[in-house]
C-alpha positions as CSV (number, residue, x, y, z in Angstrom):
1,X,0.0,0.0,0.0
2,X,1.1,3.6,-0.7
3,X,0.8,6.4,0.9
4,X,1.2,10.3,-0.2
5,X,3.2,12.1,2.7
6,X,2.9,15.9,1.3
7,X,5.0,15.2,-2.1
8,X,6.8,12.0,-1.5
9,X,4.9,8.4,-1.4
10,X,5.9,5.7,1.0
11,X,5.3,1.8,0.9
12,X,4.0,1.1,4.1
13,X,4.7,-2.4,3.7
14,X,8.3,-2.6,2.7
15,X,8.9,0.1,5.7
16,X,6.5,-2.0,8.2
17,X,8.3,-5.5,7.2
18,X,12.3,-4.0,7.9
19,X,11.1,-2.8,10.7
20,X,9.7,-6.0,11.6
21,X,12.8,-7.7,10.7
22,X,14.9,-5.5,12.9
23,X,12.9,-4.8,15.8
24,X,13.0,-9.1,16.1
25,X,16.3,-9.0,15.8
26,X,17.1,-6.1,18.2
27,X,15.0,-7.7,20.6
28,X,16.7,-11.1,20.5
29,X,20.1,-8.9,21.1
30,X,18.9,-7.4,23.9
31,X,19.4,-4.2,22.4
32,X,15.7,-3.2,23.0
33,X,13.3,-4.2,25.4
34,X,11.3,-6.9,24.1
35,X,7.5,-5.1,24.5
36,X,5.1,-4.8,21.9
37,X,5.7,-1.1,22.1
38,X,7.3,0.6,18.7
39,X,10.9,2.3,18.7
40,X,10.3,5.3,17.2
41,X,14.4,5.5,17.5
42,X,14.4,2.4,15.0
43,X,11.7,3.1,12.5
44,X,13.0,6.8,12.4
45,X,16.2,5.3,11.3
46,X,14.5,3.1,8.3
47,X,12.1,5.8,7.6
48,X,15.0,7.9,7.0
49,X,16.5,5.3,4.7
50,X,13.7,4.9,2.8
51,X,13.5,8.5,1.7
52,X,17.3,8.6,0.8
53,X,16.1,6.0,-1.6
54,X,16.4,2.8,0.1
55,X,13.7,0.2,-0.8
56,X,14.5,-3.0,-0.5
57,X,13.1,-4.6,2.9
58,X,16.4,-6.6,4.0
59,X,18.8,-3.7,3.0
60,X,16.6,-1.6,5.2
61,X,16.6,-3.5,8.1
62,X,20.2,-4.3,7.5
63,X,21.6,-0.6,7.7
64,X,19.4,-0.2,10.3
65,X,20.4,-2.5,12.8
66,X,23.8,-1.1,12.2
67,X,23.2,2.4,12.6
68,X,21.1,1.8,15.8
69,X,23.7,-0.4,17.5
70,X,26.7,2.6,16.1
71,X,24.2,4.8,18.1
72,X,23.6,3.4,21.0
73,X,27.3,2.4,21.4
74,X,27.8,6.5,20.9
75,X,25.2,7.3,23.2
């Protein structure tokens, strides 16, 4: 499914399923606590990917899961 945010579209579904993919692993880590409750810290991270042009669910989750565990080691 699409949807129109102002000018750009988004595919809900390829954003919902990296996030999905790492969230479960995150939460297998330990490296978020394992609720039902969304991190915005992560999906801000994959939304972010998404509009630089990343699309493909895996890749997404992927670079994610790195740049959340680069900043939390930071933080």
């Amino acid at each position: 499914m699409l949807v129109e945010r102002g000018l750009q579209v988004m595919n809900v579904e390829a954003v919902g399923e990296a996030y999905a993919i790492a969230s479960n692993y995150l939460r297998r880590t330990g490296a978020i606590a394992d609720t039902s409750a969304t991190n915005e810290r992560l999906l801000g991270i994959i939304v972010q990917l998404f509009q630089r042009g990343e699309y493909n669910r895996i890749r997404l989750a992927n670079r994610a899961i790195a740049r959340f565990e680069v900043e939390t080691l930071i933080a």
